[in-house]
C-alpha positions as CSV (number, residue, x, y, z in Angstrom):
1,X,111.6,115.4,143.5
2,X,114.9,117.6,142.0
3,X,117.0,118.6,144.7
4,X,117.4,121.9,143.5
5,X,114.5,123.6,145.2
6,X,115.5,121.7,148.2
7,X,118.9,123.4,148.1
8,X,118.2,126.9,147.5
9,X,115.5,126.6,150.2
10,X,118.1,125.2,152.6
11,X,120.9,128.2,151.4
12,X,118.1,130.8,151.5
13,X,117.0,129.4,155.1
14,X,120.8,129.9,156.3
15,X,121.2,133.1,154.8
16,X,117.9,134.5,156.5
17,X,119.6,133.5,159.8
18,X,122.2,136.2,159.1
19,X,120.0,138.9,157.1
20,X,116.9,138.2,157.4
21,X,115.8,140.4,154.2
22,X,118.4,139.8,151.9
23,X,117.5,136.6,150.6
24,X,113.8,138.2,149.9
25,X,115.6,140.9,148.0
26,X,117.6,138.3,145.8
27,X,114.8,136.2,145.0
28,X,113.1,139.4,144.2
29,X,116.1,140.4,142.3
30,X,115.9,137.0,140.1
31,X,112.8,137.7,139.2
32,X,112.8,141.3,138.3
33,X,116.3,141.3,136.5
34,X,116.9,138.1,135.7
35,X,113.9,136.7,134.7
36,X,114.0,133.9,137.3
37,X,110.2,132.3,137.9
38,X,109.3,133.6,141.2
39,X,107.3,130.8,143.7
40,X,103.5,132.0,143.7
41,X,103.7,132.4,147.4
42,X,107.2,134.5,146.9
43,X,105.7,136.9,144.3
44,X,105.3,139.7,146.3
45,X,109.5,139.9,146.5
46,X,108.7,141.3,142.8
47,X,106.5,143.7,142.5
48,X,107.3,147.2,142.9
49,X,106.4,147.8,146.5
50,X,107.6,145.0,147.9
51,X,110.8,145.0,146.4
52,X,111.3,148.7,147.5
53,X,110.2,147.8,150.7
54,X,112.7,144.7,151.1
55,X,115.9,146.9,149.4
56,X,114.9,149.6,152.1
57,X,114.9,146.9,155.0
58,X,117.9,145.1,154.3
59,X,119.9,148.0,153.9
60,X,118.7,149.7,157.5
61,X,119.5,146.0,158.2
62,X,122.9,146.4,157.3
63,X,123.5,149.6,158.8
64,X,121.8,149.0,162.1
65,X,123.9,145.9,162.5
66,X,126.6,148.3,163.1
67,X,125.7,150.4,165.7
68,X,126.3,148.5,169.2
69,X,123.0,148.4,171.2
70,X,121.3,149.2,167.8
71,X,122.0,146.0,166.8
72,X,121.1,143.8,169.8
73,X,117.4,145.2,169.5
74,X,117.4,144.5,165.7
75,X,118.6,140.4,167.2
76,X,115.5,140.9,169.7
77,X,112.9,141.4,166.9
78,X,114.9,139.0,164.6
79,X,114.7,136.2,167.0
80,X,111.1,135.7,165.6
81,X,111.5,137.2,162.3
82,X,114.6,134.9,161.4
83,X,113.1,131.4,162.3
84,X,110.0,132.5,160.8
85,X,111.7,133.9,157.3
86,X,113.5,130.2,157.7
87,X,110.2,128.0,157.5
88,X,109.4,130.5,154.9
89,X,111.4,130.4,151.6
90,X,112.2,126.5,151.4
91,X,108.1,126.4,152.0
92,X,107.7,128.8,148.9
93,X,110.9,126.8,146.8
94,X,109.2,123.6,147.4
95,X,105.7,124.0,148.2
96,X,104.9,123.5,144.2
97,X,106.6,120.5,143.8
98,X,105.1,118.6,146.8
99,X,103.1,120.8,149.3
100,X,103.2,117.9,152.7
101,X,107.5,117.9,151.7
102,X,107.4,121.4,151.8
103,X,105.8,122.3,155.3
104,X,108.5,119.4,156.6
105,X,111.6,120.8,154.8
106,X,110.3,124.3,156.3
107,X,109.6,123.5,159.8
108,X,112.2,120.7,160.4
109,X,115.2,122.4,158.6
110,X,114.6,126.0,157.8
111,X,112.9,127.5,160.9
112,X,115.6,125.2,162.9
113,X,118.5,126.6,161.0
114,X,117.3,130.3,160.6
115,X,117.1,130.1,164.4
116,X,120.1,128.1,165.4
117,X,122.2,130.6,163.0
118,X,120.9,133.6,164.2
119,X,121.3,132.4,168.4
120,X,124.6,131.9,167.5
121,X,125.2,135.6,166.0
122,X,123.5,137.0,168.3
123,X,125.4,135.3,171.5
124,X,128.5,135.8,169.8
125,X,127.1,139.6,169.4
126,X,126.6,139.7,173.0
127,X,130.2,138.5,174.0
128,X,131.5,141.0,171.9
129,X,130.0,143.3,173.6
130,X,130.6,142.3,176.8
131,X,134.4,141.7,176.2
132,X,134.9,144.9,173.7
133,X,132.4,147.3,174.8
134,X,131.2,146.7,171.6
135,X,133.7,147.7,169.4
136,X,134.0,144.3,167.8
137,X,130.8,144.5,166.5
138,X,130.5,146.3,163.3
139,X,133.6,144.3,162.6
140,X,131.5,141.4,163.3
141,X,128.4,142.4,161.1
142,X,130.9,142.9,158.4
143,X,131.8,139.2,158.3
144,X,128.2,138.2,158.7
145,X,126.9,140.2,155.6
146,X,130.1,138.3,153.8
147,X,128.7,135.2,154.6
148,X,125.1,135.9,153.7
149,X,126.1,137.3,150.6
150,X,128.4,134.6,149.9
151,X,125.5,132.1,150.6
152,X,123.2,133.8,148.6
153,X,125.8,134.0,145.7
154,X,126.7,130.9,145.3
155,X,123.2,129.7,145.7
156,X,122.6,130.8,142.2
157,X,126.1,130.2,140.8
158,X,127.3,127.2,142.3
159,X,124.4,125.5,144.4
160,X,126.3,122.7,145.7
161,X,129.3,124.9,147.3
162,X,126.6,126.8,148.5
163,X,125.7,123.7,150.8
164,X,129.1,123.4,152.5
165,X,129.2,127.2,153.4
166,X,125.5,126.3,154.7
167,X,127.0,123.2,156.6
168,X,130.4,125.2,157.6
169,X,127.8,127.5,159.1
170,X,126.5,124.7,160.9
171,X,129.6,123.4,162.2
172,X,130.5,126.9,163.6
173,X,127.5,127.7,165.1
174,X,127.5,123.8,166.7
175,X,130.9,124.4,168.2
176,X,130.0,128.0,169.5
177,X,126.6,126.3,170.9
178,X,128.9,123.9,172.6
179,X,131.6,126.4,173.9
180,X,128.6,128.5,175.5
181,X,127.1,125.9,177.5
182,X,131.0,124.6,178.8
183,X,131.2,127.9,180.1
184,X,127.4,128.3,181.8
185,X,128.9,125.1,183.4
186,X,131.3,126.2,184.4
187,X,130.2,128.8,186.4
188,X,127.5,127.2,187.6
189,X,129.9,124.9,189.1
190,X,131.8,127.6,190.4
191,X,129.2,128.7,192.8
């Protein structure tokens, strides 16, 4: 099986986890401008409509993710949206190639990442708030649109750097995981 699809699937997955439609948009994108083949159950990223649609929800995306309290109700909704968006695209990247390795790849590392990713934004989200009053945020959703559109970038120009931002993401959102539940201990043992 090339690892190709694999790895845009992964990179796509991670991305999602940050913006949940911007990685729709650039497949979309690829198709429409670039004359990338589009995965049969990703078409719809193409077409008139749904492109429209997608450019008009990543970009009230974007802007909501600015606005404190705006963009803890966009996390709420995304909490589903994200993990589901992650299972999604390496399914549609791979699903050609073998359908039973696609499902896998989806469910085992895409949903998984989209979600761990976007816990770790969000709880990061919330600590900023808590600690700036929110003032930190839109700083915040700056660096995380920089590292989705990094992602997505390089997933078409370099796809193997595109990995290591994918597993620096992983490493950061592992630590922050691990520096959230020190301190639930700690206060826990505080009581």
């Amino acid at each position: 099986m090339p690892y190709e699809p694999i790895i845009w699937g992964i990179a796509l997955a991670a991305a999602a986890g940050l913006r949940l439609f911007a990685p729709f948009v650039f497949v979309g994108a690829l198709a429409r401008y670039a004359g990338m083949p589009t995965p049969e159950l990703l078409e719809w990223t193409a077409s008139d409509a749904g492109f429209l649609l997608l450019l008009i929800a990543t970009l009230l995306e974007i802007l909501g993710d600015k606005i404190p309290l705006v963009d803890h109700g966009l996390d709420a909704v995304a909490t589903i949206l994200k993990p589901a968006a992650g299972v999604l695209l390496p399914l549609a990247l791979v699903y050609e190639l073998s359908p039973a390795a696609a499902w896998v790849l989806g469910i085992a590392a895409g949903g998984p990442l989209a979600l761990g990713i976007h816990a770790t934004k969000a709880g990061t989200r919330a600590a900023s708030t808590a600690t700036t009053a929110g003032t930190a945020n839109p700083f915040l959703s700056f660096l995380e649109d920089t590292m989705a559109a990094l992602i997505l970038l390089f997933t078409l120009l370099a796809p193997a750097f595109a990995m290591l931002l994918v597993v620096l993401l992983v490493a950061l959102t592992a630590r922050a995981f691990v520096r959230m539940r020190r301190r639930r201990l700690a206060r826990t043992s505080n009581r």
